[in-house]
C-alpha positions as CSV (number, residue, x, y, z in Angstrom):
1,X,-1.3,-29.7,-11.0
2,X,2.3,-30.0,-11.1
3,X,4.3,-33.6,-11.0
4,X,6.7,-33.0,-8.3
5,X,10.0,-34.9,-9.3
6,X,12.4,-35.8,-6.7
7,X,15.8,-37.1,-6.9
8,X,17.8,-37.8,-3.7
9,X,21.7,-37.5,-3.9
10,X,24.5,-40.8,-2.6
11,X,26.1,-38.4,-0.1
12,X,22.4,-37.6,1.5
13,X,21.1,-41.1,0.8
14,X,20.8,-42.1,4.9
15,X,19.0,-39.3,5.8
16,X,16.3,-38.8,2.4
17,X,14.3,-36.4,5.0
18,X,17.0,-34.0,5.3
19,X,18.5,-33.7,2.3
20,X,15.8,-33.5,-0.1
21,X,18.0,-31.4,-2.4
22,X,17.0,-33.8,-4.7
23,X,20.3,-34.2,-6.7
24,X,20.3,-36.2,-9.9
25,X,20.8,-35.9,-13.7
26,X,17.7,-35.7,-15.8
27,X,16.5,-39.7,-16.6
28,X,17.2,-41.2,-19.7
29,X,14.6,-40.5,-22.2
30,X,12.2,-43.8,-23.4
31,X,12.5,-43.2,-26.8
32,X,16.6,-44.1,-27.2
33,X,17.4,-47.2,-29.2
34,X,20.7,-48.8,-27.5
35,X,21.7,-51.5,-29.4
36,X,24.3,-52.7,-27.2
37,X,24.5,-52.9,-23.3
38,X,27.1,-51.0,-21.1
39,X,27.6,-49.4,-17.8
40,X,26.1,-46.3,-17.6
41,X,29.5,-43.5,-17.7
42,X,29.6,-42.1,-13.7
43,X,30.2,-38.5,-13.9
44,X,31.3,-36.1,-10.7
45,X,32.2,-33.0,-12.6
46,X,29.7,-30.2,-12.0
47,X,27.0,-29.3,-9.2
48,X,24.5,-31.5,-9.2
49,X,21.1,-30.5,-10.1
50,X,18.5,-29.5,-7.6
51,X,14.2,-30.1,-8.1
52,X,11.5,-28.0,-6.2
53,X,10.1,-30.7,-3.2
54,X,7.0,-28.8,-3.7
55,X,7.2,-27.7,0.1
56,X,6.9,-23.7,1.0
57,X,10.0,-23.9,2.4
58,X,11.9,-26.2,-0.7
59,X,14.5,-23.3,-0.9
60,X,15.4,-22.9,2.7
61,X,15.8,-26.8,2.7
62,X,18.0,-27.0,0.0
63,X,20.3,-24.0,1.4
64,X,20.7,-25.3,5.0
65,X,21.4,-29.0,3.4
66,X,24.1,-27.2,1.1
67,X,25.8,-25.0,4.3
68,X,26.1,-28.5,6.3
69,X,27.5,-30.5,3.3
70,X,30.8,-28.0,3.1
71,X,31.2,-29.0,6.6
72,X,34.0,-32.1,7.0
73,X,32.4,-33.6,10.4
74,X,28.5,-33.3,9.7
75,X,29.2,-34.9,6.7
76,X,31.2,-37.8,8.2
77,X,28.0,-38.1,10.0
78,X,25.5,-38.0,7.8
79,X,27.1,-40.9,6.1
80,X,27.3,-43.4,9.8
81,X,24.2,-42.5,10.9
82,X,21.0,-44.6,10.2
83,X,17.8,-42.8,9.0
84,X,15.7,-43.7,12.3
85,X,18.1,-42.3,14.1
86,X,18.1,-39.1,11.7
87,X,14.4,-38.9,12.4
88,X,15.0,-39.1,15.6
89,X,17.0,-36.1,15.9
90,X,20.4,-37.4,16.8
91,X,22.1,-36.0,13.4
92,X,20.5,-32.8,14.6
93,X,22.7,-32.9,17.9
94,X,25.9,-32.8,15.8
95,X,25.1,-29.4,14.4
96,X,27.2,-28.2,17.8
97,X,30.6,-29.3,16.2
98,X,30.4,-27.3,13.1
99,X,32.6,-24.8,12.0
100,X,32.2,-21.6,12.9
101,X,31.6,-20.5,9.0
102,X,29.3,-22.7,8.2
103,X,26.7,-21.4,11.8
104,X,27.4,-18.0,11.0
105,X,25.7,-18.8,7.5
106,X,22.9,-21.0,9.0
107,X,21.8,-17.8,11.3
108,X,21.5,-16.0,7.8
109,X,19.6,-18.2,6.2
110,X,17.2,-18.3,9.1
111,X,16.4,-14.6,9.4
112,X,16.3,-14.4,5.3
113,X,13.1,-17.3,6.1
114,X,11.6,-15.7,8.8
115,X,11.6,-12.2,7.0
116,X,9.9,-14.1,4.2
117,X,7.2,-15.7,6.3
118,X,6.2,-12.2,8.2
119,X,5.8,-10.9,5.0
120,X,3.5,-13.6,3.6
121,X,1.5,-13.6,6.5
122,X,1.2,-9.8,6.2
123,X,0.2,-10.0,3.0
124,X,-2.2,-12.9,3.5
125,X,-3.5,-11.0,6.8
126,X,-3.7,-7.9,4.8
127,X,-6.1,-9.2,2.4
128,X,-8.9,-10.9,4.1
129,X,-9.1,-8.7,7.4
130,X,-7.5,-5.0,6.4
131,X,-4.3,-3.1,7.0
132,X,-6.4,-1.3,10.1
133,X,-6.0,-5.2,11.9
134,X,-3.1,-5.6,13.9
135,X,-0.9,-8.6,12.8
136,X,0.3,-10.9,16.0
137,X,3.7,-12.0,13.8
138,X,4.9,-14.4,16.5
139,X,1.2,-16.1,17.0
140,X,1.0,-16.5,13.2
141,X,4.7,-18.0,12.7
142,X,3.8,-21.3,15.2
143,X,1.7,-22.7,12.0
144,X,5.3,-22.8,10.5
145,X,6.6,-25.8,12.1
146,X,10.5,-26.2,10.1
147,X,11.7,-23.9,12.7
148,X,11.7,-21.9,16.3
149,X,10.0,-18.6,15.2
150,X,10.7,-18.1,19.2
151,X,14.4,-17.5,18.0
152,X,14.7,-15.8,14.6
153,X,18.3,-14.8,15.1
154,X,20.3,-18.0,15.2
155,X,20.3,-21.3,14.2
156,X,20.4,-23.9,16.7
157,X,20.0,-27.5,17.1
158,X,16.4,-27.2,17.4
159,X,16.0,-25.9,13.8
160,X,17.4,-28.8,12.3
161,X,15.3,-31.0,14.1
162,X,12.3,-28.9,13.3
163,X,13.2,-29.2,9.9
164,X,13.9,-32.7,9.7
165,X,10.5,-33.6,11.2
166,X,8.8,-31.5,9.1
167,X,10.3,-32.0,6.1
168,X,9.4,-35.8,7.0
169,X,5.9,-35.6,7.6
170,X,5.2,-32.8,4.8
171,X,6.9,-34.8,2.2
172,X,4.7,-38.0,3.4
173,X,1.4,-36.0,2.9
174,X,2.5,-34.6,-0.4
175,X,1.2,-37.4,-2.7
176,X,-1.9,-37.6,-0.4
177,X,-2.9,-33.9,-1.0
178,X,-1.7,-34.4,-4.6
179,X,-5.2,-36.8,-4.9
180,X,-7.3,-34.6,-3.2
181,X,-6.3,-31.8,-5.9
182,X,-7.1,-34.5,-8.3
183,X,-10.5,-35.5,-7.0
184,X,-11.1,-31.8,-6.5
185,X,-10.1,-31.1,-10.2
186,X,-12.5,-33.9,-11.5
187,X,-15.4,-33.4,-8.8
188,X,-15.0,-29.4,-11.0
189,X,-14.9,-30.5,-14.3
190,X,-18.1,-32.5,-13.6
191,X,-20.0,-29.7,-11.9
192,X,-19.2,-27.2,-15.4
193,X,-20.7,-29.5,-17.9
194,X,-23.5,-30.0,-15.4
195,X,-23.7,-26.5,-15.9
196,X,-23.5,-26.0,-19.2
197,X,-25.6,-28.7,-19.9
198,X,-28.7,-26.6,-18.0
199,X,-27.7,-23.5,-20.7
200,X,-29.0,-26.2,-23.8
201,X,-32.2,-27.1,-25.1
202,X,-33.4,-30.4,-25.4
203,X,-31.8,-31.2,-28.5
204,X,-28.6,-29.3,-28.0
205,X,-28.4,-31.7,-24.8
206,X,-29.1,-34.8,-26.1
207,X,-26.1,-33.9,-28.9
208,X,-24.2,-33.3,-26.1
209,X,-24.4,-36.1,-23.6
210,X,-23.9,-38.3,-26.8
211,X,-20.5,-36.2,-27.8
212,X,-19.7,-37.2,-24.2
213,X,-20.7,-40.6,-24.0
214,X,-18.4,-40.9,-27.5
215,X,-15.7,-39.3,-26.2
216,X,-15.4,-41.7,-23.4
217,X,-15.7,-44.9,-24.9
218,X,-13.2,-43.4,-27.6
219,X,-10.8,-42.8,-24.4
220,X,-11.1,-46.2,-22.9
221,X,-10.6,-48.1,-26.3
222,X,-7.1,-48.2,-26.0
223,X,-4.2,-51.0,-25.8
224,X,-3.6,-53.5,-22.5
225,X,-1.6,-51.7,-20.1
226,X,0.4,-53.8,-18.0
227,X,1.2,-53.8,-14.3
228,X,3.6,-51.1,-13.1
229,X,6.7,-52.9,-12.4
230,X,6.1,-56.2,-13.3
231,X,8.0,-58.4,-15.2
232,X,5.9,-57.6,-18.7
233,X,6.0,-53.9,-18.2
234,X,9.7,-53.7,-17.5
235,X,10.1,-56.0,-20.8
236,X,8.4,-54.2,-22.9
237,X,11.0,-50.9,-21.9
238,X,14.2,-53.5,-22.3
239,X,12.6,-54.2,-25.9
240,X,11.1,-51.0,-26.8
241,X,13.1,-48.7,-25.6
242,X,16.3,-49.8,-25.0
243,X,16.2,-52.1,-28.0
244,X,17.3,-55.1,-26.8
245,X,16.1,-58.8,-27.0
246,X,13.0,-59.6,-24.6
247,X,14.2,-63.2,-23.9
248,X,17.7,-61.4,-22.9
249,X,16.0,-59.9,-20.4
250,X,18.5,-59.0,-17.1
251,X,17.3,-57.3,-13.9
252,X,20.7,-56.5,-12.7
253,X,21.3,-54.7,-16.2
254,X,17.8,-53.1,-16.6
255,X,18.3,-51.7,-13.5
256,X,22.0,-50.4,-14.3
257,X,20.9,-49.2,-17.2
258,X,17.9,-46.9,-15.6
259,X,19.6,-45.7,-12.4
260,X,20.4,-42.6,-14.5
261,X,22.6,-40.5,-12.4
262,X,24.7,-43.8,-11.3
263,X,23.8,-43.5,-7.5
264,X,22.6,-47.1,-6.8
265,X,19.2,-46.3,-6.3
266,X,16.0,-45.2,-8.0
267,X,14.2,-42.5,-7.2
268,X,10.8,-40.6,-7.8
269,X,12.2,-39.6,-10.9
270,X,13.5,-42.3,-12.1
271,X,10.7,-44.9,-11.4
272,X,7.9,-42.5,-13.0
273,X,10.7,-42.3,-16.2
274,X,9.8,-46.1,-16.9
275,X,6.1,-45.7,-17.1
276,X,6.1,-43.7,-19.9
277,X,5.3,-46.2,-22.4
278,X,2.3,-47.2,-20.7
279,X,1.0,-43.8,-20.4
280,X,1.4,-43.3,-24.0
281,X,-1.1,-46.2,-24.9
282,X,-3.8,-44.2,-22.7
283,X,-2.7,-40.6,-23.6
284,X,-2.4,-38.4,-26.6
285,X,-1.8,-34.4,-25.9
286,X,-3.6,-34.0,-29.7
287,X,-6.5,-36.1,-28.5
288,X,-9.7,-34.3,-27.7
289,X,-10.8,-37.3,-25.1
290,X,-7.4,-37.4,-23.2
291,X,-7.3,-35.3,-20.3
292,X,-3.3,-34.6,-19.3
293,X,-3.9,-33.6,-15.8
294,X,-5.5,-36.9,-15.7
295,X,-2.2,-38.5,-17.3
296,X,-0.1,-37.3,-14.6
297,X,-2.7,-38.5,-12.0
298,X,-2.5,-41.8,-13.4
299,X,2.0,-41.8,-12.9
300,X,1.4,-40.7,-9.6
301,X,-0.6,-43.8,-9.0
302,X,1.8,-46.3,-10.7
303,X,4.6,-44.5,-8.8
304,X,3.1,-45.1,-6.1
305,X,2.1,-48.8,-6.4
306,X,6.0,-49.2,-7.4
307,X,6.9,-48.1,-3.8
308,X,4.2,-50.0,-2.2
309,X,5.6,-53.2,-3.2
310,X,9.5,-52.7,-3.4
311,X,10.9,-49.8,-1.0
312,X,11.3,-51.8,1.9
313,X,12.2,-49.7,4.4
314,X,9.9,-47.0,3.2
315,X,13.2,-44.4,2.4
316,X,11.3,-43.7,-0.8
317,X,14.4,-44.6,-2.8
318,X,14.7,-48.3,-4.1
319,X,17.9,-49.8,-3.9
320,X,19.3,-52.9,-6.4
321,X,19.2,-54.9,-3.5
322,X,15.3,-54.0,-3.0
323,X,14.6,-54.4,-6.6
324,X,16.2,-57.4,-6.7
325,X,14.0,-59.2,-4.5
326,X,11.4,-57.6,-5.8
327,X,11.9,-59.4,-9.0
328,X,11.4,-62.9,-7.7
329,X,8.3,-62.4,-6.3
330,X,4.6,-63.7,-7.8
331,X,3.4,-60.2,-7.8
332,X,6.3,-59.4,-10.3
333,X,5.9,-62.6,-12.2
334,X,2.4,-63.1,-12.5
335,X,0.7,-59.7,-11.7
336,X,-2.8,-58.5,-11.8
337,X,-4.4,-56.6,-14.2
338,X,-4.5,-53.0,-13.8
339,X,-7.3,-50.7,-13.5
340,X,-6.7,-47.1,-14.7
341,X,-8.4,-44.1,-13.8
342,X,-11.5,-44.2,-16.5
343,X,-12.0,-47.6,-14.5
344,X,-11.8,-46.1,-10.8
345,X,-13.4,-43.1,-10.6
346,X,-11.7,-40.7,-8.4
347,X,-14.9,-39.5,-6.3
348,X,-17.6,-41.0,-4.4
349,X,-21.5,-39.8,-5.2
350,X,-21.6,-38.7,-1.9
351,X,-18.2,-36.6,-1.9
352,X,-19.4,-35.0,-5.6
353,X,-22.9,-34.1,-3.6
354,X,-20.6,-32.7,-0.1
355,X,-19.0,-30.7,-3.2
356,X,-21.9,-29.4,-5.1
357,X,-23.1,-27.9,-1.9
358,X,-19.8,-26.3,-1.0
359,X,-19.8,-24.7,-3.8
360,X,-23.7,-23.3,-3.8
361,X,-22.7,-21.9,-0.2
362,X,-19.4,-20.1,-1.7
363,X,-21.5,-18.8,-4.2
364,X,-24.3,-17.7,-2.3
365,X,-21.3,-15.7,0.0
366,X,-19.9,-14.4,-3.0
367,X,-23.0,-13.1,-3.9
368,X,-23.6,-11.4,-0.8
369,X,-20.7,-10.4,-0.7
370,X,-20.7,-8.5,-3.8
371,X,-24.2,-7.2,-2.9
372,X,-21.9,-5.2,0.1
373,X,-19.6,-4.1,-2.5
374,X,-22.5,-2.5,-4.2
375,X,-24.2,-0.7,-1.5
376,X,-20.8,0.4,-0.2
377,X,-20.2,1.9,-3.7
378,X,-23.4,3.7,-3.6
379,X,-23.0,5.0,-0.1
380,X,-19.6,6.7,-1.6
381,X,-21.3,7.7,-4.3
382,X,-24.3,9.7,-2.3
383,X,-21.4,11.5,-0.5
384,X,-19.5,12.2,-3.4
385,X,-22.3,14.0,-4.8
386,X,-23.0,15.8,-1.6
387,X,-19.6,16.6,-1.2
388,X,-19.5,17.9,-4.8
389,X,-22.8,20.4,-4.0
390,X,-21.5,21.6,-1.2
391,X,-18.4,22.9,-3.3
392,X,-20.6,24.5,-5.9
393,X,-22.5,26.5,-3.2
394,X,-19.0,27.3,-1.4
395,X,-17.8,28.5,-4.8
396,X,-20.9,30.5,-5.2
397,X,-20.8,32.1,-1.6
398,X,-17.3,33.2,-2.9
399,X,-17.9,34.7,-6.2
400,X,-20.6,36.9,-4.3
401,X,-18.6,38.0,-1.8
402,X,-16.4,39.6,-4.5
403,X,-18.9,41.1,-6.4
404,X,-19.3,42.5,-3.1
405,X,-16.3,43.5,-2.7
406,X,-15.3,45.2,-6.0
407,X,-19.6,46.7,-5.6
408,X,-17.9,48.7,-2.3
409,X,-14.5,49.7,-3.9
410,X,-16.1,51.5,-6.8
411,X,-15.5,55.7,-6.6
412,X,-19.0,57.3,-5.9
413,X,-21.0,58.2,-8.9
414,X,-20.9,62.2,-10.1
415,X,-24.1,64.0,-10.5
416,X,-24.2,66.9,-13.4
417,X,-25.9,70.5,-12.8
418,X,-26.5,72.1,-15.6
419,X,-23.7,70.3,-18.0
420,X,-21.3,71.2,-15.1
421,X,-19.9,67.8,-13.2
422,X,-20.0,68.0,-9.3
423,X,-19.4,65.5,-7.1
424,X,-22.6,63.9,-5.8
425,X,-21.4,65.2,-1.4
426,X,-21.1,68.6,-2.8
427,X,-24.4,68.6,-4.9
428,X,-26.4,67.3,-1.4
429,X,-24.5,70.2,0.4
430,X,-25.3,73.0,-1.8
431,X,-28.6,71.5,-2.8
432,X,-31.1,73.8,-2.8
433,X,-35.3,73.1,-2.9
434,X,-37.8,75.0,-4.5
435,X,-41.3,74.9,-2.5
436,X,-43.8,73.5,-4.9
437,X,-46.6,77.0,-6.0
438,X,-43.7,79.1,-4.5
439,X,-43.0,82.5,-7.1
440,X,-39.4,83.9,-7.4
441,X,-40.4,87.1,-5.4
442,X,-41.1,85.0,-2.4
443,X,-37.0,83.6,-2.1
444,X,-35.8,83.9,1.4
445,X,-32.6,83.0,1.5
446,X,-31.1,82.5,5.2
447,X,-29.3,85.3,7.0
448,X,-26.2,82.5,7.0
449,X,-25.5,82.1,3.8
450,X,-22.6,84.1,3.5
451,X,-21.5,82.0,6.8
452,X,-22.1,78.7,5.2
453,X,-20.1,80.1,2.4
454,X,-17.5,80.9,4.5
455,X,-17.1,77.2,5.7
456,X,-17.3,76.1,2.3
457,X,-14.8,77.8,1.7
458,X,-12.5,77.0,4.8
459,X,-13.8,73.1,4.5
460,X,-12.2,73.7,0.6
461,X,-9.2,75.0,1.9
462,X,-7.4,71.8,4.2
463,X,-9.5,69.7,1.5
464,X,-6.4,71.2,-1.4
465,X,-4.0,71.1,1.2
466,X,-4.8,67.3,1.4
467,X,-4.4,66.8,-2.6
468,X,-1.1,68.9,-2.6
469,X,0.8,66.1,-1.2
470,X,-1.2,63.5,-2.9
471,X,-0.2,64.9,-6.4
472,X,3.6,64.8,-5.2
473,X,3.3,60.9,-5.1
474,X,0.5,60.6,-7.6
475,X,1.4,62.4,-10.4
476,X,-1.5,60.6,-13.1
477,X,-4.0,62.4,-10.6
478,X,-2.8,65.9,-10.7
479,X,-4.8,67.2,-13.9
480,X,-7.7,65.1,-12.4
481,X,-7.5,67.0,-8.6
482,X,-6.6,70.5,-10.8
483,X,-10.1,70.4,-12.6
484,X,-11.8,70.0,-9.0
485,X,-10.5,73.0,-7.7
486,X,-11.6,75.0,-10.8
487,X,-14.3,73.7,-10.5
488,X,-15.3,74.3,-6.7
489,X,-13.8,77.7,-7.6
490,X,-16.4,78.6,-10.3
491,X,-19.2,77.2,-7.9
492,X,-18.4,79.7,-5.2
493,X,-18.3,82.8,-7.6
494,X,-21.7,81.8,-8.6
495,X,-23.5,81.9,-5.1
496,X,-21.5,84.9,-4.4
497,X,-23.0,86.6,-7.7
498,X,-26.2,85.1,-6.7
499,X,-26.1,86.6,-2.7
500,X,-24.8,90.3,-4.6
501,X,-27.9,90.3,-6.9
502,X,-30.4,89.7,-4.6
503,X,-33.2,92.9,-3.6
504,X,-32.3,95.0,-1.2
505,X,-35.3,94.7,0.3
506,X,-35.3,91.5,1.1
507,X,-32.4,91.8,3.4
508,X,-34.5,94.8,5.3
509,X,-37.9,92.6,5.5
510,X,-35.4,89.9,7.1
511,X,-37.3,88.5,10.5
512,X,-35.0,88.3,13.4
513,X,-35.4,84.1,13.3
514,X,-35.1,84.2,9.8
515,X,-30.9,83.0,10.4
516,X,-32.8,79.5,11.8
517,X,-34.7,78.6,9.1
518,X,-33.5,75.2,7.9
519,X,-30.9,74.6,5.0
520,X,-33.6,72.6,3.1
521,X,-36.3,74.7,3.2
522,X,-34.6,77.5,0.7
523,X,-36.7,78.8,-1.9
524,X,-34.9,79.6,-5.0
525,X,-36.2,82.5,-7.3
């Protein structure tokens, strides 16, 4: 949790909603020793020095109050305009007089803001519904209520209005969400050593709760802190811290001498600035028991009491007149103790129990949740490895069809006759059968075999034709087609020689349908 500092500038004091640039010098620090009292040097030169509001919007803020400062007559203005009347929305109204510069620089500054908050809610969309959802910009900008999404083009009179309301009641609301963060914070820190205490063993949690129990008393056992700006308190900073004499004390000077950036009033800043030397009796960073976040809490609260009791007219800025007064009250002269947080705790037994069950229910979603997750993840999974089989088999499927392929491009396989090598077409052609018991005097060769001889012979002949060309273009292959033809060549001279020697006879005992007898029932001698 972050202590949100806020320092409010002369020129802006009228309108503290609007001009929450926050512009101050950084507070004079506790610790200095001044030995002699004098009017605190009023410096001009340089910017002034800007601090975060804390709002989602601090920067556009800041830039529209800095546009409208350059300009002579809103700034004549601003300072003759009461602050009801800025809340109002009659400042807003003189926005129409401006020069033309200083509007042309406004309409920048609101698309830059509305380009930021469509982006956000994008982003935020984005993340808890899915990019697939589609994102209604314009319904999701009306929860932005410092200026007219309806317009994101120009600035008008309405967008300073909308910003000066809003600025107003955020600013208002700030400390009170600042205490639920706190209660929040403690309610947490409870529930983990609940927690851890359920981990231990008897004896490792009775060690425990008495560490505890030690560590708190050891906390509480500190010096009297007195009340937040009472007489005492601011004392004991003349006397400590600015090293004067006690019985010398001056309100009028005290206050001079804290009002650090000289503009007549004290801010946030500057009141939290002078309750550091109570918070010191409390707190120690190098303490085990002391619990910063706690530390700031406790300022806040003191802060905030401050306020309560001297800022008037509620502009959360207290002026010398204010503090004056304040001064001469009982409440400043004879205040009440005061009760710091170890004394108040900052949660009800009821809210601790509402808490305890919000969190078993975000945990019991986060668990089912993740238990989604999980099945999603093994859903993917499953089809991952389906998807991963079915590539196998598609690979497989593919390295067979090529072995198919090549298995069909391969030249036929040659089949050897007697040491001679024939191609396996011509061997089935010329391929002659022997009857099984038949003698060699009982060959009856057809009456056709000098025909078929013939065609050999002719089907030969276009068959070289064919390979003359062929070895024009594929010379490698001309030896290879050469031995072919010698060797078709030799084939042929060998049935002729057969056909020459056979008997005489034979041809004479030849039936008349001897020609038809078929080509596989030869019978060789």
């Amino acid at each position: 949790m972050f202590r949100v500092k806020m320092c409010w500038s002369r020129v802006l004091l009228t309108g503290w909603v609007l001009l929450v640039q926050l512009q101050c010098l950084q507070a004079v620090p506790i610790g200095i020793d001044k030995t002699k009292i004098k009017e605190p040097e009023k410096t001009t030169d340089g910017p002034p020095v800007s601090t975060d509001t804390g709002l989602h919007y601090d920067r556009y803020l800041r830039e529209v109050i800095d546009f409208l400062e350059k300009d002579q007559h809103f700034r004549e203005k601003l300072h003759n305009t009461d602050m009801e009347d800025i809340k109002q929305g009659k400042l807003a109204k003189e926005l129409d007089f401006v020069s033309h510069h200083v509007r042309t620089k406004l309409d920048e500054l609101k698309r830059q803001e509305v380009n930021r908050l469509r982006t956000l809610i994008k982003a935020k969309q984005d993340l808890e519904g899915g990019n697939d959802i589609a994102v209604d910009h314009q319904a999701l900008l009306k929860q932005f209520e410092h200026l007219n999404h309806m317009n994101p083009h120009t600035f008008e009179v309405e967008d300073l209005d909308r910003l000066i309301k809003s600025a107003t009641k955020d600013l208002e609301n700030y400390d009170k969400e600042r205490h639920e963060d706190f209660k929040k914070y403690e309610m947490m820190k409870e529930h983990d050593r609940q927690e851890h205490l359920k981990t231990l063993d008897e004896g490792e949690r009775k060690k425990e709760e008495e560490h505890y129990e030690e560590m708190r008393k050891k906390h509480a056992d500190h010096p009297k802190v007195n009340h937040p700006g009472s007489q005492n308190q601011l004392k004991e900073v003349w006397e400590e811290a600015d090293g004067l004499d006690p019985d010398d004390f001056d309100p009028k000077t005290f206050f001079n001498l804290h009002d650090t950036n000289g503009d007549g009033f004290f801010d946030e800043q500057e009141l939290e600035a002078l309750f550091t030397k109570e918070l010191e009796k409390i707190y120690d960073p190098t303490n085990e028991e002391d619990d910063m976040v706690e530390m700031e809490e406790e300022r806040l609260r003191m802060r905030e009491h401050v306020m309560n009791e001297v800022d008037s007219n509620k502009d959360r800025l207290v002026s010398m007149d204010e503090f004056l007064v304040a001064t001469k009250k009982k409440e400043f002269l004879e205040p009440d103790s005061w009760e710091t947080l170890e004394q108040n705790q900052a949660y009800t037994d009821e809210e601790m129990k509402e808490f305890e069950e919000h969190l078993a229910q975000q945990e019991q979603d986060l668990s089912q949740r993740a238990d989604d997750l999980q099945k999603q993840r093994d859903e993917l999974q499953r089809q991952q490895e389906q998807l991963n089989a079915q590539k196998i088999e598609l690979q497989q499927a593919v390295e067979h069809m090529e072995r198919l392929k090549s298995q069909n491009a391969a030249p036929p396989p040659e089949v050897h006759i007697e040491g001679n090598p024939i191609s396996e077409m011509h061997a089935v052609d010329n391929q002659q059968h022997i009857a099984p018991g038949a003698h060699h005097d009982t060959y009856q060769p057809p009456q056709d075999d000098y025909q078929g001889l013939r065609t050999q012979e002719e089907h030969h002949a276009p068959q070289e034709e064919h390979h003359a060309p062929q070895e024009e273009h594929h010379a490698p292959q001309e030896e290879h087609h050469a031995q072919q033809e010698e060797h078709h060549a030799q084939q042929e001279e060998q049935h002729v020689q057969q056909h020459q020697d056979l008997p005489e006879q034979i041809h004479h005992n030849a039936q008349p349908g001897h020609h038809e007898v078929a080509h596989d029932q030869i019978i060789l001698p």
